[in-house]
Each structure stands twice: as structure tokens, then as C-alpha cells.
Phi, psi and omega in degrees: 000133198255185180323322185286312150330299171307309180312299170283009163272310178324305194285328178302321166330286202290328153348272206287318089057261177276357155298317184295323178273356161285340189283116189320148164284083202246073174311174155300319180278359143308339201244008199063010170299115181335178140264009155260030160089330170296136173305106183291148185268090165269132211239147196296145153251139183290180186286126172295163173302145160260120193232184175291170177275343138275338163309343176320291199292357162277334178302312174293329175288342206247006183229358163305323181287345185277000223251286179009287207259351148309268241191131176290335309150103150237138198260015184187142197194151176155194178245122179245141179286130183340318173269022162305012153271001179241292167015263164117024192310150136275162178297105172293158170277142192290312181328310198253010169259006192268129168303172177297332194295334199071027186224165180226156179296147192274085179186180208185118155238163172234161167198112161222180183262119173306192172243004156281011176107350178273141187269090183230157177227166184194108153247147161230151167259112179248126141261181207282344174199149184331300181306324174303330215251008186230019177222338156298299183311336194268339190270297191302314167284027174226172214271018167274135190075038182215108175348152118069341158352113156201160231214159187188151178291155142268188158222042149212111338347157198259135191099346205312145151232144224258138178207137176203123232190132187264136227270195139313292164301349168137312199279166173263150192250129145264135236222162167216164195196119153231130162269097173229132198062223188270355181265147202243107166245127150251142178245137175230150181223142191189105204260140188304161179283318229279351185253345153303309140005294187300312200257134181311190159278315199278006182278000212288304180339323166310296182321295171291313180335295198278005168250000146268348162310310155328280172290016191241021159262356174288141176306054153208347209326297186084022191270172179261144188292153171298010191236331161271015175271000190244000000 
């Protein structure tokens, strides 16, 4: 082959090359995709309400009383899209979640670490009417598009439903889900693996046990004190 040869194949190479990198990147991470490679599953949801930046902080005021008294320290806290029940994203800053509109999608998390080691977060969701918000809760607490899932009522709170569900990242999560009005509360738990391990089938029942305990500190909660349940 002679020099002149090589060359343009050589140049055609560098062609062919730089056409490919120019070409959008559409990865597994790009594509919504699980980490084991499955197409993640979301299922439509309605849209949240938009609101101002104080209706935000009254969003965030109303998840202080389960937050509180965990931990002083959170280490993610923002406005999340609904489908962070199947997702499991983190939480944005309201600087870069805010829209052009100036208003943010109507929803709010928190997330710390307890001080036994536990991973627990509180969210709410406002939509635009009671019914949208009750059609979000039926698709999030149940076990479609949620790994290994599997979901049940509660009956403290009073309406609560129950989900334990293995997240994106691997581990199993546990859920509390309440409705009242246009709002959406969820309480999550995610006990380190290293302490899943550890732990029997029969500790998970604990586990919702202390997230209605939890969720029954949110203001509309509605549980009856322990002195008129007993």
C-alpha cells in the first residue's frame, strides 16, 4: 500500500471519528435506565401545582415536626418532581429548581441520618386538586414499577399506605404515604445494608411501625393520642 494510500484511509478514519463524537450520547444514563440495565419504569403522573416561595416554606414547615427531632443536621433538603417515588433523585435547590415562571414545582424534602444509622427522608406533594392527589397516592404506594414491592393499608395514620420496595440504588426502602386534601405526604426509611444484613424478614414490620410513628407527627396526621386509643 502506497503513502498516499494510507493517508487517506488514515484521514477517512479521523472522519468517521469525529462524526461519532459529535452525535448525541444516549447511555444507560441518559436513557432512564435502571442499574441493572432495565428501562426504568414510571408510570404518568399528574402535574404538581406551582407555587411561590412561600407557599414553598409553608411546604417545608408542615415536614418540620417528623424532621425535627431526628437530628439536627440534614444532609439534603429541596423541591422534588413526583417522580421521585420511583426515582429516588435527590432533592434540588430551590436556586436551580426555580422556573422561568419564577415559581417552583409545589413539593419539598428533607433527608438525614438518624442517630441509630438510619436513612430516613419526608416529603410533600401538593397538586392542583384533591383528585389528582389521589391518583398520584394510588400509583406511588403500590407495588407498580417499584422492585420486589409489595404494599398494604394502614391503619395509623388513619388512610396511611404502607410500601417496602428495593429503591435504585439497591437497598430496601421503606414508605408511609398520606393523604390529605390536595397534599401528599411521604415518610421513607432505608436502613444501611450493612445493618440489612443483619436483620431478620420479621424486623421490617418495625421498621413501619416507627415511620407511622413518624408520620403521625405531621399537623393534619389526625392519630388519636394514645390515651384515647387505649
Amino acid at each position: 500500500m502506497s503513502a498516499r494510500t494510507r493517508l487517506l484511509l488514515l484521514l477517512a478514519c479521523l472522519s468517521v471519528a469525529v462524526v461519532a463524537l459529535l452525535q448525541p450520547r444516549t447511555g444507560v444514563f441518559s436513557s432512564g435506565s435502571s442499574k441493572d440495565g432495565r428501562p426504568a419504569c414510571i408510570p404518568p403522573v399528574a402535574q404538581l401545582a406551582r407555587v411561590n416561595l412561600g407557599q414553598v416554606g409553608r411546604l417545608r414547615a408542615s415536614l418540620l415536626a417528623v424532621m425535627a427531632p431526628l437530628a439536627r443536621r440534614r444532609y439534603a433538603w429541596g423541591t422534588v418532581p413526583a417522580t421521585v417515588a420511583w426515582t429516588d433523585n435527590s432533592p434540588e435547590s430551590l436556586r436551580s429548581s426555580r422556573g422561568r415562571d419564577g415559581l417552583w414545582e409545589a413539593s419539598y424534602e428533607m433527608r438525614t441520618w438518624a442517630r441509630n444509622g438510619d436513612d430516613i427522608g419526608a416529603d410533600v406533594f401538593l397538586f392542583a386538586n384533591a383528585p389528582q392527589a389521589r391518583s398520584f397516592l394510588d400509583m406511588a404506594a403500590s407495588i407498580r414499577c417499584h422492585r420486589a414491592g409489595t404494599e398494604r393499608y394502614g391503619s395509623r395514620p388513619p388512610g396511611a399506605r404502607e410500601l417496602v420496595w428495593v429503591n435504585p440504588d439497591g437497598p430496601v426502602q421503606e414508605d408511609v404515604f398520606l393523604l390529605r386534601g390536595r397534599r401528599v405526604y411521604r415518610i421513607a426509611l432505608v436502613v444501611p445494608r450493612r445493618v440489612q444484613r443483619q436483620l431478620s424478614k420479621g424486623a421490617q414490620p418495625l421498621g413501619i411501625a416507627a415511620l407511622n410513628a413518624l408520620a403521625c407527627r405531621l399537623p393534619d396526621a389526625g392519630c388519636p393520642s394514645p390515651a384515647a386509643a387505649a
